[in-house]
C-alpha positions, 0 to 999 in steps of 0.5 A: 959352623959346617955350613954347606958350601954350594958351588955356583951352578954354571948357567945351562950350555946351549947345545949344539942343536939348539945354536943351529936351529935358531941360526937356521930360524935366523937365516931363514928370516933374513932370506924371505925379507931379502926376497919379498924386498927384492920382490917389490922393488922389481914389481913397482912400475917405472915413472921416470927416465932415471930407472934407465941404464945409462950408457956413455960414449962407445958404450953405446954399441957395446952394452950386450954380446955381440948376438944380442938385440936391444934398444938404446933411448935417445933423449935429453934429461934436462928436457924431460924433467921441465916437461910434464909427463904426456902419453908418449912418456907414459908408453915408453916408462911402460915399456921399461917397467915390461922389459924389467920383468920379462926380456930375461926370459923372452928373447923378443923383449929388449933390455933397453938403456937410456942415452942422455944427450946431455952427458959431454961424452956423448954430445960428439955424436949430436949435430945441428939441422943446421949444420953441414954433416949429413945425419948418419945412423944406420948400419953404425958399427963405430961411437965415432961414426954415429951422427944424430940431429938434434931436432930427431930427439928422442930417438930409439936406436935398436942396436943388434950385433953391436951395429945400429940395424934400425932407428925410430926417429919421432914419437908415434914410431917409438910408440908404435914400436915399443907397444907392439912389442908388449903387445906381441909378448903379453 
């Protein structure tokens, strides 16, 4: 009738140590897998225009800081999707991938955006070859100002102290432009 009565032991605390080396394991982990996804994502190379920043209206002359340079491309999507890709395409998804990965670091390679023709907002500043305004591009401080033929697509604009300082209207200058660039900062 005496039997021994044996009180449940409690289950074992984990100390104090033990919780915060294994949330440090935990934290460690999480952080090398957002590094090495991070990592890849950046490392793959551009083959679409949808990789562009995309500016909208007066966004155009006032992405960056007033002392920055950078390059805003001038196209029509709904064009570039019914094309395949050629040569110029190419050069221009290979420009995009190299600013990725250096105009952080080098002042001489420019962040570049894309300007959709396409979008209402920014249809203001395109006009017809046939049409009476005089095309106007150069020295443009203001969205409003900005006139740009629709047959000069694609275009580059390099923009620099929030005005346009130059343009390159037809496909061998933009190429000729953004390789000279890679080629000058490899």
């Amino acid at each position: 009738m005496n039997k021994k009565y044996n009180a449940p032991t409690p289950k074992a605390k984990k100390g104090f140590k033990s919780i915060l080396f294994w949330g440090l394991i935990i934290a460690i982990t999480v952080f090398f897998i957002v590094f090495i996804v991070f990592r890849f994502v950046n490392a793959r190379s551009v083959n679409s225009y949808d990789s562009l920043t995309e500016l909208k209206g007066e966004q155009i002359l006032s992405k960056e800081a007033q002392t920055e340079t950078y390059l805003v491309f001038v196209y029509s999507k709904k064009a570039e999707e019914e094309k395949e890709d050629d040569d110029f395409d190419k050069l221009v998804y290979k420009y995009i991938t190299f600013a990725k990965k250096n105009a952080a670091n080098n002042t001489s390679v420019y962040n570049i955006y894309g300007f959709d023709i396409d979008d209402p907002t920014n249809k203001k500043v395109i006009i017809s070859n046939s049409g009476e305004k005089k095309e106007v591009i150069s020295n443009v401080s203001e969205f409003d100002e900005l006139l740009i033929y629709d047959n000069d697509i694609p275009m580059l604009l390099i923009i620099s102290g929030n005005i346009v300082s130059d343009y390159k209207d037809s496909n061998n200058a933009i190429s000729d432009y953004l390789q000279s660039i890679i080629d000058a900062n490899k």
